[in-house]
Backbone as CSV, one residue per row, in Angstrom:
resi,resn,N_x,N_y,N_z,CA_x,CA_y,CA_z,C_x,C_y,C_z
1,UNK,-2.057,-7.805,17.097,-0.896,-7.693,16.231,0.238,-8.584,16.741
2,UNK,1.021,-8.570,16.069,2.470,-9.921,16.594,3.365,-8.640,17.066
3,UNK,3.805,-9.205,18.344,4.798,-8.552,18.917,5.728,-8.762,18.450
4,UNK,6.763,-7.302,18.317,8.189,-7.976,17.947,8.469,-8.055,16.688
5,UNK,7.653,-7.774,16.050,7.470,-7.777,14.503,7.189,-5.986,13.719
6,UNK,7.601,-6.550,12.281,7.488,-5.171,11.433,6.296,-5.226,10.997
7,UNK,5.044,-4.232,11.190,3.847,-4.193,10.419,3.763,-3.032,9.783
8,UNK,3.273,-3.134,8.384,3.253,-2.294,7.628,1.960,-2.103,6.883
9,UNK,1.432,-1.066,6.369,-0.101,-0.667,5.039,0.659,-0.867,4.010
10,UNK,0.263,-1.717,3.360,0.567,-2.111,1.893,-0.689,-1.754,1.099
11,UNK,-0.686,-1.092,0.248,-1.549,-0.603,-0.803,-1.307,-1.441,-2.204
12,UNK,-2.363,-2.404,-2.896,-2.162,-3.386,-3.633,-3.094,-2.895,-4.648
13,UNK,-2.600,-2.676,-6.051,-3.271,-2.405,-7.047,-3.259,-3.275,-8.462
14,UNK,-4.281,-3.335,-8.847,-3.961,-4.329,-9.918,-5.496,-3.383,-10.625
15,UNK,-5.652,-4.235,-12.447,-6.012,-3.215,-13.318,-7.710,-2.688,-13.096
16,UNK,-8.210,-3.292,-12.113,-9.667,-2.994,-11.686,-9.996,-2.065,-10.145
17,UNK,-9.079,-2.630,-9.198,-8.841,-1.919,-7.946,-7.510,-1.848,-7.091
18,UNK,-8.006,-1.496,-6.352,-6.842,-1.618,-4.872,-7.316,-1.655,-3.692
19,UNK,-6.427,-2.021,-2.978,-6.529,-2.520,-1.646,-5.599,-2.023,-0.788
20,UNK,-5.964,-1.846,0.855,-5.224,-1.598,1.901,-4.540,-3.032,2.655
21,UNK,-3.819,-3.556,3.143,-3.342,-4.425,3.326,-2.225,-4.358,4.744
22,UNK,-2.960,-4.951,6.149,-1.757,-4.818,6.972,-0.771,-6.225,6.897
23,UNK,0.789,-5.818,6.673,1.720,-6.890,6.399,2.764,-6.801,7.511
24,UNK,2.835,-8.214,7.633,4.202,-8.268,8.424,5.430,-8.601,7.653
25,UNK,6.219,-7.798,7.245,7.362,-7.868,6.833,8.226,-9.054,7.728
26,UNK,8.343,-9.861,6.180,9.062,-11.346,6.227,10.413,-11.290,5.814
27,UNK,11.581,-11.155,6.637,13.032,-10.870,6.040,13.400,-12.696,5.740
28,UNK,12.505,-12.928,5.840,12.911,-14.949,5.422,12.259,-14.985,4.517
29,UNK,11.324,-14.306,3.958,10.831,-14.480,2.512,10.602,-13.468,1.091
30,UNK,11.867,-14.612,0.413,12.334,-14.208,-0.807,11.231,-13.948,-1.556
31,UNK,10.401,-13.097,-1.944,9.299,-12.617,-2.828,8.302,-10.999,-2.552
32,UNK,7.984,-10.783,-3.102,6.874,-9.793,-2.842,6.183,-9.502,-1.983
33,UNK,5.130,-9.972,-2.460,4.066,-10.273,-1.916,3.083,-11.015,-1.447
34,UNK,2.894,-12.228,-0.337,1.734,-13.261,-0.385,0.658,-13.318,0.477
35,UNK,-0.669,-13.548,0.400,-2.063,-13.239,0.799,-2.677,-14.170,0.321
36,UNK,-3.839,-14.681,1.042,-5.125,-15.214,0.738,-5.654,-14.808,-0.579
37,UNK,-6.362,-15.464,-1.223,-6.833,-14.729,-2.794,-8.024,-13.943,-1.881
38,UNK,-9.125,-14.412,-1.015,-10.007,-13.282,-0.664,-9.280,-11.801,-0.569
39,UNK,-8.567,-11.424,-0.027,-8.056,-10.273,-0.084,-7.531,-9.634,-1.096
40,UNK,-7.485,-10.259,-2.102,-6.831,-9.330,-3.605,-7.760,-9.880,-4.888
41,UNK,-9.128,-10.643,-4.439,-9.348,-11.248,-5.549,-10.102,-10.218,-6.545
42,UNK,-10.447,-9.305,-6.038,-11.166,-8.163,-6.946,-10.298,-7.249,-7.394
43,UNK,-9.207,-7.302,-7.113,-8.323,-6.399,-7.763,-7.923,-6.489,-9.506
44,UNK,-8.427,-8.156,-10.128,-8.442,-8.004,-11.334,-7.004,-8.493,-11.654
45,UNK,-6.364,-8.977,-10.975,-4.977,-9.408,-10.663,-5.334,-10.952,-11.851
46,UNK,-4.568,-11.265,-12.876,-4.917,-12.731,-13.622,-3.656,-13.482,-12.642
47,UNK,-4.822,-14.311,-11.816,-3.256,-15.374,-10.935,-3.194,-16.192,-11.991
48,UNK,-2.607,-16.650,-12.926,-2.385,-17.460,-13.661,-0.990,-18.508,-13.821
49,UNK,0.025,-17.568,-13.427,1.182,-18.612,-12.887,1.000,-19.214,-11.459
50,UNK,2.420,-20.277,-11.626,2.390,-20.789,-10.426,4.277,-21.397,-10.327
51,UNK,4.252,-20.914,-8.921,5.140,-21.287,-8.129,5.580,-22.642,-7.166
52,UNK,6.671,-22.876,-7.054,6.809,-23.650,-5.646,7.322,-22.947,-4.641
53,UNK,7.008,-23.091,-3.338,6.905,-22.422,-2.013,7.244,-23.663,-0.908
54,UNK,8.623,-23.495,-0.484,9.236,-24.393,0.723,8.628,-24.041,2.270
55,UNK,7.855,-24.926,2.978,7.181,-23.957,4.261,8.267,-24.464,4.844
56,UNK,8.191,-23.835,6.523,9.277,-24.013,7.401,9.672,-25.314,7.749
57,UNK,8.411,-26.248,7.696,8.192,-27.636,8.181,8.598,-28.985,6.886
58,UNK,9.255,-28.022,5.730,9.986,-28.732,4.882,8.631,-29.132,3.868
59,UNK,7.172,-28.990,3.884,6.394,-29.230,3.084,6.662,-28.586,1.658
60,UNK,6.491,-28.831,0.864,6.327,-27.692,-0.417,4.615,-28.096,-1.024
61,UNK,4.575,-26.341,-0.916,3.151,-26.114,-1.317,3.593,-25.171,-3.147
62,UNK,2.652,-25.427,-3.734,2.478,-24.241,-4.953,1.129,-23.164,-4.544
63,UNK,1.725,-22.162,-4.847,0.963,-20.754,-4.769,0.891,-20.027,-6.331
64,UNK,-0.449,-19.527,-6.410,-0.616,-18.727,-8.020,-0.184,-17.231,-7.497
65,UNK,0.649,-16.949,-8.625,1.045,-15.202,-8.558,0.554,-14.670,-9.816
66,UNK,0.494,-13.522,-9.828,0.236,-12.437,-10.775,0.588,-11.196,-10.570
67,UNK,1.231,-10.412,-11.628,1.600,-8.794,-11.158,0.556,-7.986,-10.538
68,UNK,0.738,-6.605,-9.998,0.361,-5.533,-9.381,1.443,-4.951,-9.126
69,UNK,0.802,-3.157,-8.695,1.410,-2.558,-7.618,1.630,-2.792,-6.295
70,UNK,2.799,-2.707,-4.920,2.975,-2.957,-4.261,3.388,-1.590,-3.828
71,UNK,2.611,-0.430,-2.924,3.158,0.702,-2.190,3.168,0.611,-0.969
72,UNK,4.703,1.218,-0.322,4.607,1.303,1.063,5.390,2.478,1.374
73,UNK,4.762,3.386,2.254,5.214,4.629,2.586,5.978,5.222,1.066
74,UNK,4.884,5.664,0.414,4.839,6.523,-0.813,6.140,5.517,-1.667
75,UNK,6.708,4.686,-1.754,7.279,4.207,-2.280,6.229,3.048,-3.222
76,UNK,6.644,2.424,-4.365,6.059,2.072,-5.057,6.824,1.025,-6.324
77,UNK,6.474,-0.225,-6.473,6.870,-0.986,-7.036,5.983,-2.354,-8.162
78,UNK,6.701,-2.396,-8.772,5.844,-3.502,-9.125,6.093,-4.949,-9.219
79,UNK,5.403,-5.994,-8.371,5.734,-7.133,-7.964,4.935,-8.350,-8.326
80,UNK,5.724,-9.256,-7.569,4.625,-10.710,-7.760,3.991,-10.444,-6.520
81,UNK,2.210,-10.516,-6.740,1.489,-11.148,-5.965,1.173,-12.389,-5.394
82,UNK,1.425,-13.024,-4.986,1.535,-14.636,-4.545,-0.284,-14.687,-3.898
83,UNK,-0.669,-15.904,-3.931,-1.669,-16.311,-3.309,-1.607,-17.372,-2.798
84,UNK,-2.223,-17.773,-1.606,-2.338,-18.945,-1.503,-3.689,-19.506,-0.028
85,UNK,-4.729,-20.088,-0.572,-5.430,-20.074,0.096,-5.654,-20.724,1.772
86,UNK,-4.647,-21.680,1.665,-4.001,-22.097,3.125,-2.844,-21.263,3.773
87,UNK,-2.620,-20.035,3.509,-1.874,-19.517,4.557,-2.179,-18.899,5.956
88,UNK,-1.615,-19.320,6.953,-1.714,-18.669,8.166,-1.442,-17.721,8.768
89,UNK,-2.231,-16.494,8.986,-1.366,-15.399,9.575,-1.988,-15.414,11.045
90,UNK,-1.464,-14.318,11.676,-1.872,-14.062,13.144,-2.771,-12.981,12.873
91,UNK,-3.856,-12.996,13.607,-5.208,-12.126,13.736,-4.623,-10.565,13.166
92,UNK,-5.811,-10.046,12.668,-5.340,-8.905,12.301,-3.827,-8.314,11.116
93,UNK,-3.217,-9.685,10.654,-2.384,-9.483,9.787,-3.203,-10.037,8.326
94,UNK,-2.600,-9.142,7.048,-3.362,-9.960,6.018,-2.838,-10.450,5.195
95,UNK,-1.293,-9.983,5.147,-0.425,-10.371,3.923,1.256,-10.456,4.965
96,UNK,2.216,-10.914,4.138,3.613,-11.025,4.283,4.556,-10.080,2.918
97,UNK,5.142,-9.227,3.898,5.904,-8.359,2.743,7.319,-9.271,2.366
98,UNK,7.852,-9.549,1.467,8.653,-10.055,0.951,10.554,-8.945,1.297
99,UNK,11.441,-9.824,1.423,12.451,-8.649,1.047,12.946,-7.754,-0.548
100,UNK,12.597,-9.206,-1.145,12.192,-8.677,-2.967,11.902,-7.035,-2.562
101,UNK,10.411,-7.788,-2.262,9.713,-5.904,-2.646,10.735,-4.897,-1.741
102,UNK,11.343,-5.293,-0.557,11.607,-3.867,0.979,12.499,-3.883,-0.635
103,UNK,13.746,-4.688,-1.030,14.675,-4.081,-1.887,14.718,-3.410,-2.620
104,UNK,13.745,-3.365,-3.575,12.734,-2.871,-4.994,12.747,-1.348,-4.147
105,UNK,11.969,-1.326,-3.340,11.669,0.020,-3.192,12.269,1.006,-2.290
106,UNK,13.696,0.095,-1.642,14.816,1.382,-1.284,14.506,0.819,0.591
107,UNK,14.394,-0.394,1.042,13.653,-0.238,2.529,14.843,-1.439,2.992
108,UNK,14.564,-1.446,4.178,15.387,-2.784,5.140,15.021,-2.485,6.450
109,UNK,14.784,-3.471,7.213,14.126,-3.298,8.899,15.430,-3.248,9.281
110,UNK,15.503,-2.173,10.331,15.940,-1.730,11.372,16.127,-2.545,12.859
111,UNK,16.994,-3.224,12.853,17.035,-4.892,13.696,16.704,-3.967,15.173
112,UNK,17.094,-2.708,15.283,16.990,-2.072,16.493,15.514,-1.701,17.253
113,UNK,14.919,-1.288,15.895,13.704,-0.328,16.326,12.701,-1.253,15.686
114,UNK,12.895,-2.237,14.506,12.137,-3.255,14.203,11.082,-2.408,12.984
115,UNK,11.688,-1.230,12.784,10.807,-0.173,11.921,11.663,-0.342,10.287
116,UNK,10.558,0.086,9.319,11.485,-0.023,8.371,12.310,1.372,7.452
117,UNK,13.443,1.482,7.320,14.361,2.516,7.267,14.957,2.828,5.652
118,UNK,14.907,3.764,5.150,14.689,3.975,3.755,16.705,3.938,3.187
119,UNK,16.980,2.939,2.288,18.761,2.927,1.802,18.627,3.454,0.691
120,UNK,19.818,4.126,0.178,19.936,4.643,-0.895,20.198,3.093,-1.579
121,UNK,19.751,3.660,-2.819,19.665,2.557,-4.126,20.866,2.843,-5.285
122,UNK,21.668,2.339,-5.305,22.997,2.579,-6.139,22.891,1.612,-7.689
123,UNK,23.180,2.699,-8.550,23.556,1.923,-9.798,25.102,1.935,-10.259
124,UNK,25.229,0.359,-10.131,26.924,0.203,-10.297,27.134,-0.674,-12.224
């Protein structure tokens, strides 16, 4: 696992199945959800759009998304799935949680404990 980091079970559903999913919550990345298509490709998910995606090294890659569910600790949302078949994770990670989704579903890491901590959600 990556030290120092937020890992989380992401439960990924789309209209045929679901999936378990360990993620490292990405507070640098603006989106959902992104994974390898092996890992969500049976979920029935239509990747049919497509995105542009800035990597750190200034490349821009495009990635296909498509909706699903996105649950984490009984919380539950519905997001973009991102794919992309050249992404790199560290052993044992399978996906990157987005802050999109922590926002969506009431969450924000805890800079202290590196855990993620449930905010009230206000309608103004």
């Amino acid at each position: 696992m990556v030290v120092g980091s937020t890992i989380v079970d992401v439960r990924v559903r789309g209209p045929r199945a679901g999936v378990v999913l360990k993620a490292v919550v990405d507070t640098g990345f603006f989106g959902d959800l992104i994974t390898t298509p092996d890992k969500v490709g049976a979920l029935g998910i239509d990747f049919r759009y497509e995105r542009p995606r800035r990597l750190p090294d200034g490349k821009l890659v495009k990635v296909k998304y498509g909706g699903g569910e996105i649950e984490v600790l009984d919380s539950v949302t519905y997001g973009d799935i991102e794919v992309w078949s050249d992404l790199k994770l560290p052993p044992g990670v399978d996906a990157l949680l987005g802050v999109t989704a922590l926002g969506k579903m009431g969450f924000r890491v805890n800079p202290r404990t590196d855990e993620l901590e449930r905010v009230e959600l206000y309608l103004l």
